[in-house]
C-alpha positions as CSV (number, residue, x, y, z in Angstrom):
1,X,-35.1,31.1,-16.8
2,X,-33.5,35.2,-16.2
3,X,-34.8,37.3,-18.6
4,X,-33.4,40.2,-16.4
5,X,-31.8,43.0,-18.2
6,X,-30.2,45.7,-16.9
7,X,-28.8,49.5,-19.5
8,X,-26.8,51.9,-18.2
9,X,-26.1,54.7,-20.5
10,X,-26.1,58.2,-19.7
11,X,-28.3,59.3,-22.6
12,X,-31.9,58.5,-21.5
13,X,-33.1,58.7,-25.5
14,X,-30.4,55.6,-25.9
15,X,-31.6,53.9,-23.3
16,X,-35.2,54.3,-24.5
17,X,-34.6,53.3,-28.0
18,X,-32.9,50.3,-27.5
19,X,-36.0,49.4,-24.7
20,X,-38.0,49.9,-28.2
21,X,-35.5,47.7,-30.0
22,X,-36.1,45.2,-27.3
23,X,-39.4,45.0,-26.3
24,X,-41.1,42.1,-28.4
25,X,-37.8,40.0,-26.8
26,X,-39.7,39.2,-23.4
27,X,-37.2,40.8,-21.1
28,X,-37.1,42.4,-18.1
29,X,-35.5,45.8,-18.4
30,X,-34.2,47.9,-15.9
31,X,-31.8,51.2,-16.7
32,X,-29.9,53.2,-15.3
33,X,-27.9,56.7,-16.2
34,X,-25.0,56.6,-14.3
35,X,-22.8,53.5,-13.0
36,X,-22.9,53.9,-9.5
37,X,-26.7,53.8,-9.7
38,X,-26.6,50.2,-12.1
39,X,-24.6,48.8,-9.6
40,X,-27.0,49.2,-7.0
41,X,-29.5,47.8,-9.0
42,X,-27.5,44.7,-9.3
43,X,-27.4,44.5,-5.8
44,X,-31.1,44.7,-5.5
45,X,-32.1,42.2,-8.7
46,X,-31.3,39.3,-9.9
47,X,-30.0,40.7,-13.4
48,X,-28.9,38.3,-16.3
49,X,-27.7,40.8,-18.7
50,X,-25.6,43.9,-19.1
51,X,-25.2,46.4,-21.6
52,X,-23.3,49.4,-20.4
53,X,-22.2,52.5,-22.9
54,X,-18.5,52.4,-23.3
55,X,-18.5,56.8,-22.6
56,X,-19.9,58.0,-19.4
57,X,-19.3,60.5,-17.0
58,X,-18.1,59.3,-13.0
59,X,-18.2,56.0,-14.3
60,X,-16.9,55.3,-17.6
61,X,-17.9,51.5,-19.2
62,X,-14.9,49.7,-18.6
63,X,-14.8,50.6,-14.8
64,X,-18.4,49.9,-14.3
65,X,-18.4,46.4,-16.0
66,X,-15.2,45.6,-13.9
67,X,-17.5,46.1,-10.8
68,X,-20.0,44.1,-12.0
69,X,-17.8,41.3,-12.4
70,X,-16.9,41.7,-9.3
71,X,-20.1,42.2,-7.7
72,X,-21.9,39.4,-9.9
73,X,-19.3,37.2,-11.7
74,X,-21.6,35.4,-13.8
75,X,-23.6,38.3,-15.1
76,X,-22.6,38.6,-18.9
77,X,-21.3,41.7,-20.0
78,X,-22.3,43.7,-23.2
79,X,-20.7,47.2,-24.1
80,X,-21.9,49.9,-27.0
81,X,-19.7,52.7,-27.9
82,X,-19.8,55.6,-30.8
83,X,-16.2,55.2,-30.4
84,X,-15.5,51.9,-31.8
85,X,-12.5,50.9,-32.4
86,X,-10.0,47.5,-32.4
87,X,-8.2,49.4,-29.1
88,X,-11.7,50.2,-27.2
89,X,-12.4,46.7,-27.6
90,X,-9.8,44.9,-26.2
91,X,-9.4,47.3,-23.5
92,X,-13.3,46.1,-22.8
93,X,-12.3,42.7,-23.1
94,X,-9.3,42.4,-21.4
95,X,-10.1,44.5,-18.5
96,X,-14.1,43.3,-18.1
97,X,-13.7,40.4,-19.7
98,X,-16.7,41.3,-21.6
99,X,-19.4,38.7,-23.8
100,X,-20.1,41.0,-26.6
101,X,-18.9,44.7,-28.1
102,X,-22.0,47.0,-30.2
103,X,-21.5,49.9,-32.0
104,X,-23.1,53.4,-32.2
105,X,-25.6,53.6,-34.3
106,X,-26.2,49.9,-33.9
107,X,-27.4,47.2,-36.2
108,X,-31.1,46.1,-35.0
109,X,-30.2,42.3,-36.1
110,X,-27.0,42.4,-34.6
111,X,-28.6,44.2,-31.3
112,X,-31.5,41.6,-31.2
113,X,-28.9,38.2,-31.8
114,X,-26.0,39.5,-29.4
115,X,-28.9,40.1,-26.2
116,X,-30.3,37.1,-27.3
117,X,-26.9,35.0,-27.2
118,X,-26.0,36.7,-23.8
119,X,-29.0,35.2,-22.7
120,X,-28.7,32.5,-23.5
121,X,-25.1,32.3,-22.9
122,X,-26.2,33.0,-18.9
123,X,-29.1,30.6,-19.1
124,X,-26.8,27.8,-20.4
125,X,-24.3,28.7,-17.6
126,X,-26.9,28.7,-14.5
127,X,-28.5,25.5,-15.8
128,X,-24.5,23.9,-15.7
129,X,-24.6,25.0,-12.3
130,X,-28.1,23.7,-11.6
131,X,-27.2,20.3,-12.9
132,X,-23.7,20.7,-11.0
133,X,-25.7,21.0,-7.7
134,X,-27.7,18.2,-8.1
135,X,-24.9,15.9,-9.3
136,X,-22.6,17.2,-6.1
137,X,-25.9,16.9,-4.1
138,X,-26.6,13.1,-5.6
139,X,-23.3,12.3,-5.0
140,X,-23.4,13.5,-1.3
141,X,-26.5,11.1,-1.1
142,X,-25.0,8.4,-3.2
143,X,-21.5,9.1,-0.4
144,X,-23.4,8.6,2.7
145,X,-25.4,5.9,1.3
146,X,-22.1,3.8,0.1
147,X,-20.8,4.8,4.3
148,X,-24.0,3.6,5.6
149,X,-24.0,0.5,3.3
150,X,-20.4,-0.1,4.1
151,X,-21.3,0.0,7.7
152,X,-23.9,-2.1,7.4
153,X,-22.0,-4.4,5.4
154,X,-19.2,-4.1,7.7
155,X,-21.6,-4.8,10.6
156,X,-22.8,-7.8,8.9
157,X,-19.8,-9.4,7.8
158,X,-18.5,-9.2,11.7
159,X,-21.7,-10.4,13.0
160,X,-21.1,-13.4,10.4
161,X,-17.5,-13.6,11.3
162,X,-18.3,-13.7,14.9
163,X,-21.1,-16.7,14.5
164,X,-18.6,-18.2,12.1
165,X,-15.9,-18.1,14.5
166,X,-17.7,-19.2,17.5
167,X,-19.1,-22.3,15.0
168,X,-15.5,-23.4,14.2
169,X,-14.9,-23.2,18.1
170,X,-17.6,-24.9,19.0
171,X,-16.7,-28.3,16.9
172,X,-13.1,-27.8,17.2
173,X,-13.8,-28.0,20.9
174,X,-16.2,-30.6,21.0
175,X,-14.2,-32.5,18.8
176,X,-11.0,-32.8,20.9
177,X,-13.4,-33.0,24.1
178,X,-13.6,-36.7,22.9
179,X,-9.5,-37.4,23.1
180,X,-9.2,-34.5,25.7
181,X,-11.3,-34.3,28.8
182,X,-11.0,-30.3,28.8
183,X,-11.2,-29.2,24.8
184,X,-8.3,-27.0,25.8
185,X,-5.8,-28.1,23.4
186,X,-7.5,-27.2,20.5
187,X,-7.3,-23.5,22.4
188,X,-3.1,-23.6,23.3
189,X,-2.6,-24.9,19.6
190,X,-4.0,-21.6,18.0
191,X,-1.9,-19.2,20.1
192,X,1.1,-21.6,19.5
193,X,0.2,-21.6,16.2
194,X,-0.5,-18.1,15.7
195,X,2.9,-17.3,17.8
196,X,4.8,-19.4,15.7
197,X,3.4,-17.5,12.6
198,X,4.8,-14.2,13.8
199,X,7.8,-15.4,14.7
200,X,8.3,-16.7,11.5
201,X,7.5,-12.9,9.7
202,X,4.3,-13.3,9.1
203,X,1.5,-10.4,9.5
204,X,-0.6,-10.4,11.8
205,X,-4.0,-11.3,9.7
206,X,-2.0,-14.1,8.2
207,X,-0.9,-14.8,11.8
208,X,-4.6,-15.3,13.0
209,X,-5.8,-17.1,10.2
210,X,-3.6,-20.1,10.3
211,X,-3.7,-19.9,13.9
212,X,-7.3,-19.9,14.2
213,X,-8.1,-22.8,10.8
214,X,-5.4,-24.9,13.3
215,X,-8.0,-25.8,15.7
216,X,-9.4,-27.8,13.1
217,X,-6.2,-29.7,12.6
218,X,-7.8,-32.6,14.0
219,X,-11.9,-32.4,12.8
220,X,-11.5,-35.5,11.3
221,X,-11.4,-37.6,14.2
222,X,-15.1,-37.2,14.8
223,X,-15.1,-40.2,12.5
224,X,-12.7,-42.5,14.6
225,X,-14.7,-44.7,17.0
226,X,-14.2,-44.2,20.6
227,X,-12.5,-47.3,21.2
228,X,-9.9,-46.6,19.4
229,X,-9.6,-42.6,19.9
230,X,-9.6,-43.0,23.7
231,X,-7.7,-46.6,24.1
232,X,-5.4,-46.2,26.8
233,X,-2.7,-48.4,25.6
234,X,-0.8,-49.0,22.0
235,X,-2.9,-49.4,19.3
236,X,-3.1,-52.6,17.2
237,X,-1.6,-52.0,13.2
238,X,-5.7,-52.1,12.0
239,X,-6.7,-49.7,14.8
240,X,-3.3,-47.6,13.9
241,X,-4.8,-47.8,10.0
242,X,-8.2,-46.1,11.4
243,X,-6.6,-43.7,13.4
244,X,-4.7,-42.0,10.6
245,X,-7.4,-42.1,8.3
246,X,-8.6,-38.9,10.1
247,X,-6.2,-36.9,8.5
248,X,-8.3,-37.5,5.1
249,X,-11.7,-37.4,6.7
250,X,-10.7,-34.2,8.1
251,X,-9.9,-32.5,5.0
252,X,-13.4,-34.0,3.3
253,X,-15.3,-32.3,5.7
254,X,-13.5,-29.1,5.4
255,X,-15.6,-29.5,2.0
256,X,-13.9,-27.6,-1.6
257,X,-14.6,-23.7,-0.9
258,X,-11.6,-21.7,-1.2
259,X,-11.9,-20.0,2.1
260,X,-11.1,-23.4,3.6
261,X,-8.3,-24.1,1.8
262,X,-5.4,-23.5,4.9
263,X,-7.7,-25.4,6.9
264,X,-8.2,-28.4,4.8
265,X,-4.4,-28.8,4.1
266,X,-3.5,-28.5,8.0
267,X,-6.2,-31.3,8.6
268,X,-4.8,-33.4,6.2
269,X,-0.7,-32.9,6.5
270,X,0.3,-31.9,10.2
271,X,1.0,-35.6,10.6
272,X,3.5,-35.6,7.7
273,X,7.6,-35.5,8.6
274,X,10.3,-33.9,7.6
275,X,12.0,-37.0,6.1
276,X,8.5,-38.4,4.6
277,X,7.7,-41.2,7.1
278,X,5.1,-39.4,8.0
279,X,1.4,-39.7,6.6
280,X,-1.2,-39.6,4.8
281,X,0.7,-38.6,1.8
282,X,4.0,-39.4,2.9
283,X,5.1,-36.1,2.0
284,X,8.8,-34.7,2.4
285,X,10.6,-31.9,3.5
286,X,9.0,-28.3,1.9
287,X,6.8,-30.3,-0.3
288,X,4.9,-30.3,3.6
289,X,2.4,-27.2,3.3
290,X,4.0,-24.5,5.4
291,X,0.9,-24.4,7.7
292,X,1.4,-28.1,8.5
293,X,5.1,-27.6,9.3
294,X,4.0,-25.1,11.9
295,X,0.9,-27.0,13.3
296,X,2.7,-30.2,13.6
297,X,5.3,-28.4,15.8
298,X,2.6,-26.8,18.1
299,X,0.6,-29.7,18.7
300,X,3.2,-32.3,19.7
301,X,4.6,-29.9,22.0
302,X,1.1,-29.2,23.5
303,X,0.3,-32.7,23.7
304,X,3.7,-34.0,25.1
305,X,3.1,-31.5,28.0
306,X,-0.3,-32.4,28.9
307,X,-1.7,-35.4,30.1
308,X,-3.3,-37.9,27.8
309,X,-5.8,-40.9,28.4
310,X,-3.0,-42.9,27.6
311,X,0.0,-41.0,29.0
312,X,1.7,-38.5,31.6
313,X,2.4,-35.2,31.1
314,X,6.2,-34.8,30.0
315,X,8.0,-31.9,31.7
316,X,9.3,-29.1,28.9
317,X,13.3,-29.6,29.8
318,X,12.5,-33.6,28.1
319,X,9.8,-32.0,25.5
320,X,12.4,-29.6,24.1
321,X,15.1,-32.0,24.2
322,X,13.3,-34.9,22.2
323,X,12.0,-32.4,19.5
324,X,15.9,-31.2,19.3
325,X,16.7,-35.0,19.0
326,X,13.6,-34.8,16.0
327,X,14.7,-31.9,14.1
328,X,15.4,-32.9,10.7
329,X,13.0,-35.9,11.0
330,X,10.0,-35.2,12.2
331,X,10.3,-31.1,12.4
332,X,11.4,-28.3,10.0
333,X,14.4,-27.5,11.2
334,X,14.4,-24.0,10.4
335,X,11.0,-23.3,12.0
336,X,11.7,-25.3,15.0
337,X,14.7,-23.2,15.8
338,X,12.0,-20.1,15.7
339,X,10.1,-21.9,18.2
340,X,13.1,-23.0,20.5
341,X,13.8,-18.7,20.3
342,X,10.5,-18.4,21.4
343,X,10.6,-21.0,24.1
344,X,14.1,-19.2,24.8
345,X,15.5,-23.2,24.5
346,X,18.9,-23.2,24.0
347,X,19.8,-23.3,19.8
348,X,20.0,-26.6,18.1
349,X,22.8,-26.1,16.5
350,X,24.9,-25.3,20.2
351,X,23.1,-28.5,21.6
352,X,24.3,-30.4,18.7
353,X,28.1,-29.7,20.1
354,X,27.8,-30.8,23.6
């Protein structure tokens, strides 16, 4: 706590009778006669308190508080005149923006209470700055903490993403390796997917998302026995019934969490149609989950122009013109145009004419 107290008066026998005054208040006291010598004192000392006489030669009151101001903005100012008057003071006031205005000859209670609430008028005002600094300081810590947190977290969360990805891969992959000898379908169907999905307006995290959950579009076929996934001819009606009953198994394993929600309702609609002969639901037109209308389109293309266990690989010119032939049956029309644009296939609607 400043208990620093600075007089400048050019009367000596002032300045020592208000040190008398003062001196059972436990302050500091410095003085000075003239104002160009209390502002070097300033300079020198960490003063709390002025209290300058309002009449002084060089340097009158008003002039010399104004430089302390400027020289030490938060030291509170005190003025004593013999010339009090409503004027002096607000000059004193307006000008040095003074705490507190005494009078010649001066009260020795109102002497002793205005020091003593300048005092602690300046006390109050460094301890607000005290806390002040420590607050900005905490919440500098408290900043770079939250940054290095968030990296961390951040960090984390793409390690986790990454493992996660490569998980999702992994069975996806090993998955289709059981229907196809490479895996790579699983691969083409996500940037068809994902293609599709920007094509159609969509951003490019929404893009990635459906595009990456549609390599899972067919998990459920881990359940199918082998003799039936990898038969190389037509399958029987009960082996057809076990065939399309990975379209339910696949959304069971996708399990109830939220985040799996695109994923489970690709796995268990891209075999649906646009006219509702399709399965497991038997689901028609937009009543199809969006994301199933998309998959469906890039996996029958993918898997009409690749080789199959039990088929050839079609060429494209008789892929594209049997899904024209299955628009409005099997495929959204309005999203299978998109991907004839992207294909740069020549528009259903000008194929329709010939």
């Amino acid at each position: 706590m400043n208990n620093n107290l600075l007089i400048v008066d050019d009367e000596r026998k002032i300045i020592n009778s208000l040190k008398r005054e003062l001196k059972h208040g436990g302050y500091a006291i410095y003085s000075a006669t003239q104002g160009e010598v209390g502002l070097n004192i300033l300079k020198k000392h960490d003063i709390a308190v002025v209290l300058s006489d309002y009449m002084m030669p060089k340097m009158d009151g008003i002039t010399f508080l104004e430089a302390a101001k400027q020289l030490k903005p938060d030291v509170v100012r005190l003025i004593i005149t013999a010339y009090g008057s409503l004027d002096n003071a607000m000059i004193a006031i307006n000008r040095a923006r003074i705490f507190g205005y005494l009078t010649k000859p001066w009260s020795s209670d109102a002497l002793r209470g205005t020091i003593a609430n300048a005092f602690e008028h300046y006390n109050l005002i460094q301890e607000n700055k005290r806390l002040q600094k420590i607050m900005d300081e905490q919440n500098q810590l408290l900043k770079r903490f939250n940054m290095n947190l968030e990296n961390m977290v951040h960090e984390r969360t793409a390690q986790l993403e990454e493992a996660f990805r490569e998980g999702i891969m992994m069975l996806a992959v090993a998955v289709e390796a059981r229907d196809d000898v490479t895996g790579e379908h699983v691969k083409r169907i996500y940037d068809l997917t994902r293609r599709i999905c920007l094509k159609l307006g969509m951003s490019v995290e929404e893009s990635e998302r459906i595009g990456f959950f549609s390599m899972v579009h067919d998990i459920g076929k881990i359940h199918i026995p082998d003799n039936v996934l990898r038969k190389p001819g037509h399958l029987t009606d009960k082996e057809w019934s076990i065939m399309k009953e990975h379209t339910i198994m696949g959304e069971k394993i996708l399990g109830r969490k939220s985040f799996y929600q695109t994923a489970r309702e690709i796995a268990r609609s891209h075999h649906e149609r646009w006219d509702g002969s399709g399965y497991p639901d038997g689901l028609k037109g937009e009543s199809i989950p969006l994301t199933a209308r998309i998959v469906i389109i890039a996996d029958i293309f993918d898997s009409l122009t690749h080789k199959r266990s039990y088929k050839e690989a079609w060429s494209k010119e008789d892929v594209f013109a049997e899904m024209k032939r299955q628009s409005g049956s099997i495929f959204d029309p309005e999203i299978l145009e998109q991907f004839f644009e992207m294909q740069e296939v020549e528009p259903i609607r000008k194929a329709r004419k010939m």
